[in-house]
C-alpha positions in Angstrom: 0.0 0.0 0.0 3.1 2.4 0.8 3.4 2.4 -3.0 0.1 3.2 -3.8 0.1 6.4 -1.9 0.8 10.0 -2.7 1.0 12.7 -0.6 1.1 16.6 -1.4 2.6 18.3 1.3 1.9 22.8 1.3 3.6 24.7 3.5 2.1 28.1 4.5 3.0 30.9 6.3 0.2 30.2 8.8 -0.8 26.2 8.0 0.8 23.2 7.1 -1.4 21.0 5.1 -0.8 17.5 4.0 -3.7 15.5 1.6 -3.1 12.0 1.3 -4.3 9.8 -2.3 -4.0 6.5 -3.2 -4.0 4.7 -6.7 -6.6 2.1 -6.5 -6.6 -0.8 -9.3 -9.7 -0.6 -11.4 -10.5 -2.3 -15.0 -9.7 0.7 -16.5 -6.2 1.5 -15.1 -5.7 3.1 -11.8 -7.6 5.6 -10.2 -6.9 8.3 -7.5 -8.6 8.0 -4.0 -8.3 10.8 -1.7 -7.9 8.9 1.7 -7.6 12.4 4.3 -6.2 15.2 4.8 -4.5 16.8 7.7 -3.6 20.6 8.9 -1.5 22.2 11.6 0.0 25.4 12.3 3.0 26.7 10.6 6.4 27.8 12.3 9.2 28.7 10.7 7.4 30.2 7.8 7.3 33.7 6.3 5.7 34.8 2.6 6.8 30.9 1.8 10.5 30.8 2.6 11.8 28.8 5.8 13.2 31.5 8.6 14.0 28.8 11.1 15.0 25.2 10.1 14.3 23.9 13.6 10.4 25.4 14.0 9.8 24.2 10.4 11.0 20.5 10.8 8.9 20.5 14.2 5.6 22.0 12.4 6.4 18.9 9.7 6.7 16.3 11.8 3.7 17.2 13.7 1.9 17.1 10.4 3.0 13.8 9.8 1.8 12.5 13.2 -1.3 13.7 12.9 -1.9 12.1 9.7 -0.4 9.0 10.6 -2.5 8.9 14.0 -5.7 10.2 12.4 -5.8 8.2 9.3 -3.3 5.3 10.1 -0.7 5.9 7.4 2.3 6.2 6.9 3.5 9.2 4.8 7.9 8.6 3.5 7.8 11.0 0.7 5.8 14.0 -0.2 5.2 16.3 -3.4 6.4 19.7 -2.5 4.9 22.5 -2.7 7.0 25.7 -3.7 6.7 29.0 -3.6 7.6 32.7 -2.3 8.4 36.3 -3.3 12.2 35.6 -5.1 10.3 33.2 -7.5 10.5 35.0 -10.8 9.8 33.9 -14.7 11.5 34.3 -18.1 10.7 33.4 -21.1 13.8 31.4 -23.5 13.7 29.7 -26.5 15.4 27.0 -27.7 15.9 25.4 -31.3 17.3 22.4 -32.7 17.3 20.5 -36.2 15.3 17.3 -36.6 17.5 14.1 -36.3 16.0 12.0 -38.2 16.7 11.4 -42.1 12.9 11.3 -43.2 12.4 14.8 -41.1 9.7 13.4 -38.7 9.9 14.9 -35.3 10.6 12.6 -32.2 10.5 12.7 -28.3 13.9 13.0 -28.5 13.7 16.0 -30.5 11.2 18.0 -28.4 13.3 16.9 -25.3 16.4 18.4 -26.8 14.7 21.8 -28.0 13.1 22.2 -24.2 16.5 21.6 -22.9 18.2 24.1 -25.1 15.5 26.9 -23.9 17.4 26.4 -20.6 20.8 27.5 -21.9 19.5 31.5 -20.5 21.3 33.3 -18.5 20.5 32.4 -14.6 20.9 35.2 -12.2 23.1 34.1 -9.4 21.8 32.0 -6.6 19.1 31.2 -8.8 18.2 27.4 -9.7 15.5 26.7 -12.8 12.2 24.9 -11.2 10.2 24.3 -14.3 10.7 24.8 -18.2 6.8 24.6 -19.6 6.3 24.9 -23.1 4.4 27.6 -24.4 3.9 26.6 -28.3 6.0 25.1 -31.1 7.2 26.2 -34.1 7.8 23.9 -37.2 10.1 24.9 -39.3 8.0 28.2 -40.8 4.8 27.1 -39.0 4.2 28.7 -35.9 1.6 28.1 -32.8 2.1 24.3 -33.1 0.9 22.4 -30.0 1.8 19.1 -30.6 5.0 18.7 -33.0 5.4 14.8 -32.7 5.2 13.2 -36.0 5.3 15.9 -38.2 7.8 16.8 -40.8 10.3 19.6 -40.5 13.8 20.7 -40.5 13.8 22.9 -38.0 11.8 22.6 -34.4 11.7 25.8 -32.1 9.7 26.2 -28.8 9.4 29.1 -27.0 9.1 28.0 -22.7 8.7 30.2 -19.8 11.3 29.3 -17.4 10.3 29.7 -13.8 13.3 30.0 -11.1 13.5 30.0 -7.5 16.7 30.9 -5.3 19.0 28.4 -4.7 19.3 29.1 -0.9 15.0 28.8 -0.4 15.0 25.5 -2.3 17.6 24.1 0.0 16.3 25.2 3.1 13.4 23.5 2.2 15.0 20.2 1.2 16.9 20.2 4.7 13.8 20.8 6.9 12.0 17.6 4.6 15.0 15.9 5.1 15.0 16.0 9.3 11.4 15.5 8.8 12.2 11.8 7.8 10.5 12.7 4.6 12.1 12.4 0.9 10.7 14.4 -1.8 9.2 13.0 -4.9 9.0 16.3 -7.1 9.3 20.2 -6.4 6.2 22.0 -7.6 5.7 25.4 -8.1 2.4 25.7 -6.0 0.5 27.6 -8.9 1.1 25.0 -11.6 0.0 22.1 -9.1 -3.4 24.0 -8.0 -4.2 24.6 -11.3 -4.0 20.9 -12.0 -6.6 20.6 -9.8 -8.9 23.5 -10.5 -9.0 24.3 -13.8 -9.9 22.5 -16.7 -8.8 22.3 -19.9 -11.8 24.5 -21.5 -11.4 27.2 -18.9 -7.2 27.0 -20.1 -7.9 27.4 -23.7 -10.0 30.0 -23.6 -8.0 32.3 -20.7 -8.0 31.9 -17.1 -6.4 33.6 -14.7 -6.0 31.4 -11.1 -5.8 33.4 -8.4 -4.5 31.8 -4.8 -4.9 34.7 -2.1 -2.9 33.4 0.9 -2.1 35.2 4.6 1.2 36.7 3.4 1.2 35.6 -0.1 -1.2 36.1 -3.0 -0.4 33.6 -6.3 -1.2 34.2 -10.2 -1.5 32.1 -12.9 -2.3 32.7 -16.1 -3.4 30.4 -19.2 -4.4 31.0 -22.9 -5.2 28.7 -25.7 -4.5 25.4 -23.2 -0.5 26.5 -22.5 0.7 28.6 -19.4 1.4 32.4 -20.0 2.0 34.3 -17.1 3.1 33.3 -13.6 4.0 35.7 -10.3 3.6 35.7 -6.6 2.7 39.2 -5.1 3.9 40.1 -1.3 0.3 41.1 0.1 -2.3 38.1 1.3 -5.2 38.2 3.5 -3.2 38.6 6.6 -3.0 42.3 5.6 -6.5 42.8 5.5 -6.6 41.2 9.7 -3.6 43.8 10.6 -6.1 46.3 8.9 -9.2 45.4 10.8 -6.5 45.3 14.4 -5.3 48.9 13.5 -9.0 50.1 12.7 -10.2 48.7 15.7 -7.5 49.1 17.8 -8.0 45.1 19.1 -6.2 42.1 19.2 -4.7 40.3 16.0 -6.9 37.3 16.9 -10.4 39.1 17.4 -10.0 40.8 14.2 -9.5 37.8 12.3 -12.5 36.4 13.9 -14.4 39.7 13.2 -13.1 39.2 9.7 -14.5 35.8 9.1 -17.6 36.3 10.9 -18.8 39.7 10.1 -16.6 41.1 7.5 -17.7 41.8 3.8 -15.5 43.2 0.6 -18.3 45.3 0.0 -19.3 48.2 1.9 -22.2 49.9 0.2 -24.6 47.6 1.1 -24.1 48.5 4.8 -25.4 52.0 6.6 -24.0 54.0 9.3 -26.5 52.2 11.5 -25.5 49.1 10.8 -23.7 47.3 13.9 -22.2 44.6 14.9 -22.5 42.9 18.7 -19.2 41.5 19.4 -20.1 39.9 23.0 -19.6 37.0 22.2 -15.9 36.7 20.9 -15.1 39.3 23.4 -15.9 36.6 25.9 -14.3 33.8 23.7 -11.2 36.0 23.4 -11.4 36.6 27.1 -11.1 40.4 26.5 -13.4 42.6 29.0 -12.0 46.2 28.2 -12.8 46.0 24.2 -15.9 47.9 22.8 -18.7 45.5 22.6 -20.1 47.4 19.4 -18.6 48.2 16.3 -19.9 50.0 13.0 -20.6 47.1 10.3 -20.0 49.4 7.5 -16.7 51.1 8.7 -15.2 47.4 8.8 -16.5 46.5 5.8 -14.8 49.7 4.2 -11.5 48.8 5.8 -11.7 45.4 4.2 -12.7 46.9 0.7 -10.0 49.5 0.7 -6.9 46.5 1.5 -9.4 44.4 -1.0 -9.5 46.8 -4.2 -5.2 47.6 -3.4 -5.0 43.6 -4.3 -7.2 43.4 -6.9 -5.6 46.0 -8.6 -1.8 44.5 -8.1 -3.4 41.4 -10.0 -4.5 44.0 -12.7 -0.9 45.3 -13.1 0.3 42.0 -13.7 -2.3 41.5 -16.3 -1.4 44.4 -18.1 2.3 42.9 -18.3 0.7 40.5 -20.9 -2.1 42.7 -22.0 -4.9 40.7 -20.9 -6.5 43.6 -18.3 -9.9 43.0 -18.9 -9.4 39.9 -21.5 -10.2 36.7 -20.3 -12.7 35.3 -21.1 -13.1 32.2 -19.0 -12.2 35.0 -16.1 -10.7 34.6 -12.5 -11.2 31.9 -10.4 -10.0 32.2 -6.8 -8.9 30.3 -4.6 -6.9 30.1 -0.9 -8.1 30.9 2.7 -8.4 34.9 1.8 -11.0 34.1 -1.1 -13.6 33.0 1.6 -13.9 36.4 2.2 -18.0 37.5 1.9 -18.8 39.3 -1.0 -15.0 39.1 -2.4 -15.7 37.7 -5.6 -18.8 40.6 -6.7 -15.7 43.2 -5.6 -13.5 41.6 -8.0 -16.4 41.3 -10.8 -16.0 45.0 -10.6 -12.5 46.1 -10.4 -11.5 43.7 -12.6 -13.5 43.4 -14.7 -13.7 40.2 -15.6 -15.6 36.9 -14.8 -15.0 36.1 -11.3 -15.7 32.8 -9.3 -14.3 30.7 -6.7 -12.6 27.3 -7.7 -13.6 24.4 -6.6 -12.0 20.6 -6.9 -12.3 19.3 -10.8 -10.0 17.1 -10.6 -11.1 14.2 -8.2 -14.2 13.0 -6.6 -13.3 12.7 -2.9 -15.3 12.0 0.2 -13.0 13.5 2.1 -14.9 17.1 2.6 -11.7 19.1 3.4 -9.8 18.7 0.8 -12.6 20.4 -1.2 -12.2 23.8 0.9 -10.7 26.7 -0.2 -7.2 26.4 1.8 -6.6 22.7 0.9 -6.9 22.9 -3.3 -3.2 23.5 -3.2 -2.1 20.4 -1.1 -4.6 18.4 -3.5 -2.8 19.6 -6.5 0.0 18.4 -5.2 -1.0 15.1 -5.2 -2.8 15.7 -8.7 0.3 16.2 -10.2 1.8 13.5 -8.7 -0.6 11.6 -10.2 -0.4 12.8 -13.4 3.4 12.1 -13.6 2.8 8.6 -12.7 1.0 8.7 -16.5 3.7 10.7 -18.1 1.5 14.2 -18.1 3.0 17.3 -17.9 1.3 19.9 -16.5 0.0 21.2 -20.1 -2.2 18.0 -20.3 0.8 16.4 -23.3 1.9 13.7 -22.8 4.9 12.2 -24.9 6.5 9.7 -23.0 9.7 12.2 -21.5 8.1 15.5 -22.1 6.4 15.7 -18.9 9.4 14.3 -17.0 11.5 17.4 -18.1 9.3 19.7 -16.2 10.4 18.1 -12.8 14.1 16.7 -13.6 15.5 20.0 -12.2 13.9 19.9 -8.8 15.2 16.2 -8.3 18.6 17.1 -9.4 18.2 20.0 -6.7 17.1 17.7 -4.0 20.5 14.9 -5.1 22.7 18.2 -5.0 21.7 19.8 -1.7 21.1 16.6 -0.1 23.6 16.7 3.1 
């Protein structure tokens, strides 16, 4: 059974998460089970880079026991999550003639042209995490998708090459390695979501996947089925509680819980008179000195104004790519700050765009947690895992080595920094 199982491990700046499949044999090849899925809170962590070895490999480890006492497995290797401000993305292209003598194009050919769009120029202390085709171009034929089997002389393919420092990735690897754990593949945490929330109509039309974390919020963006934008932004949904505490002037904690339980993205729906009765978490928070009352709408506009400052930092990077206001399948959020009331009507309008929250498309699961907002990521994880068991990259292909490019770099990471 230890063979059967794959685990997708995401580490936050406020959770750990850990979701747990296994390939069950049917008749028609294997199938993915989602078996649990476990949470606890994160140490160590800030805007997804490790600041303390020790607090991280503690919070791991206590992941791991509560999976293995909770659901009665035994987790040895994980599929990592990666993520945090330094990543950054470039795009490279790389061209090579066709080997064979009657011109048809091979694996081997396509694997050679995606390793020559490597050969860029790496800033230093950077490593290369992923190399994802984009499109191909035959010979004088451009916006190929597939080039396997057809004729040419010449095969080009343009990739965007996403990096991550050196330093961040072996941190990581270390506190996995004290952990007990080994690591199956390093995943950029946006291309393992998606995996899991998008499908491949919503890619070729344009989608934008949004994951709005506490210190961290995520992009991803796909058009015509291929990836086309990528960036991690330094603000979350943790800047919106600090808001709220400031506002307020209250604890950290009860604006959180003020947040989740009364708070809205949208403030014209509220009046002046609008209020808000806080006994109860005062008494939960054990705080006796706090105002008992608060305005409903001056929250709300608190939220709205941190709200909007996001939204529009995701409408910056679209107009990198000049899609502001051009996608047509839209944005689909995700990640404990999309739970937010009334977040997704606010984003209708400043983005102006098509705006829903994802949801699990790639699994059916009994396991209701791991269909939550927070946990998508950790089920992508295992998602891709999945999907490289069956030679599938991450832009649904699948010729034999293709897909295995995508994740050769992280393992030859994990063998180099390996103490």
């Amino acid at each position: 059974m230890k063979n059967q199982l794959l685990a997708g491990l995401d580490i936050g700046s406020t959770e750990i998460r850990l979701v747990i499949g296994q390939l069950v044999p049917m008749e028609q090849g294997e199938k993915l089970q989602i078996v649990g899925a476990v949470s606890v809170p994160a140490e160590g962590i800030s805007k997804g880079a490790i600041n303390s070895i020790e607090d991280a490999t503690s919070a791991i480890s206590a992941c791991l026991e509560k999976a293995e006492r909770l659901l009665g497995v035994s987790v040895n290797s994980v599929f990592l999550g990666a993520n945090g401000l330094n990543l950054k993305c470039d795009r490279s292209r790389g061209v090579v003639g066709v080997s064979r003598s009657d011109n048809e194009i091979s694996v081997d050919d396509v694997n050679r042209a995606i390793e020559a769009a490597q050969a860029l120029s790496v800033p230093p202390n950077y490593e290369i995490l992923h190399v994802v085709p984009m499109e191909y171009k035959v010979d004088n034929q451009q916006a190929v998708k597939n080039p396997l089997g057809m004729s040419g002389v010449r095969l080009e393919v343009e990739t965007l090459v996403i990096q991550s420092l050196s330093n961040q990735i072996k941190n990581m690897a270390r506190a996995i390695e004290r952990a007990n754990l080994s690591i199956d593949d390093l995943v950029f945490s946006g291309l393992a979501t998606a995996s899991a929330v998008l499908d491949n109509k919503q890619k070729e039309l344009g989608v934008a996947m949004v994951n709005i974390g506490a210190t961290t919020t995520t992009l991803v963006v796909y058009e015509e089925g291929e990836l086309l934008h990528v960036a991690v932004l330094p603000v979350g949904s943790g800047l919106i509680t600090a808001d709220i505490a400031i506002g307020l002037r209250c604890p950290i904690t009860l604006a959180e819980r003020i947040k989740l339980k009364y708070g809205s993205a949208k403030s014209e729906q509220f009046n002046k008179k609008d209020e808000i009765d806080i006994t109860d978490l005062l008494r939960e928070e054990d705080l006796h000195d706090e105002i008992s009352v608060i305005s409903r709408k001056y929250v709300s506009e608190i939220i709205e104004a941190r709200v909007e400052e996001i939204l529009l930092r995701l409408d910056t990077e679209f107009k990198k790519i000049n899609r502001s206001g051009m996608l047509p399948a839209g944005v689909v959020l995700i990640g404990g700050g999309a739970k937010l009331a009334d977040l997704v009507e606010t984003a209708k309008k400043v983005l102006r765009l098509p705006v829903s929250l994802g949801a699990n498309k790639a699994t059916a699961t009994v396991v209701d947690k791991v269909n939550e907002q927070d946990y998508l990521t950790a089920l992508g994880l295992v998602v891709w895992g999945e999907q490289s068991r069956r030679g599938q990259n991450n832009t649904g292909m699948s010729f034999g080595n293709v897909g295995g490019t995508l994740a050769r770099s992280a393992k030859k990471l994990w063998s180099i920094f390996r103490p």
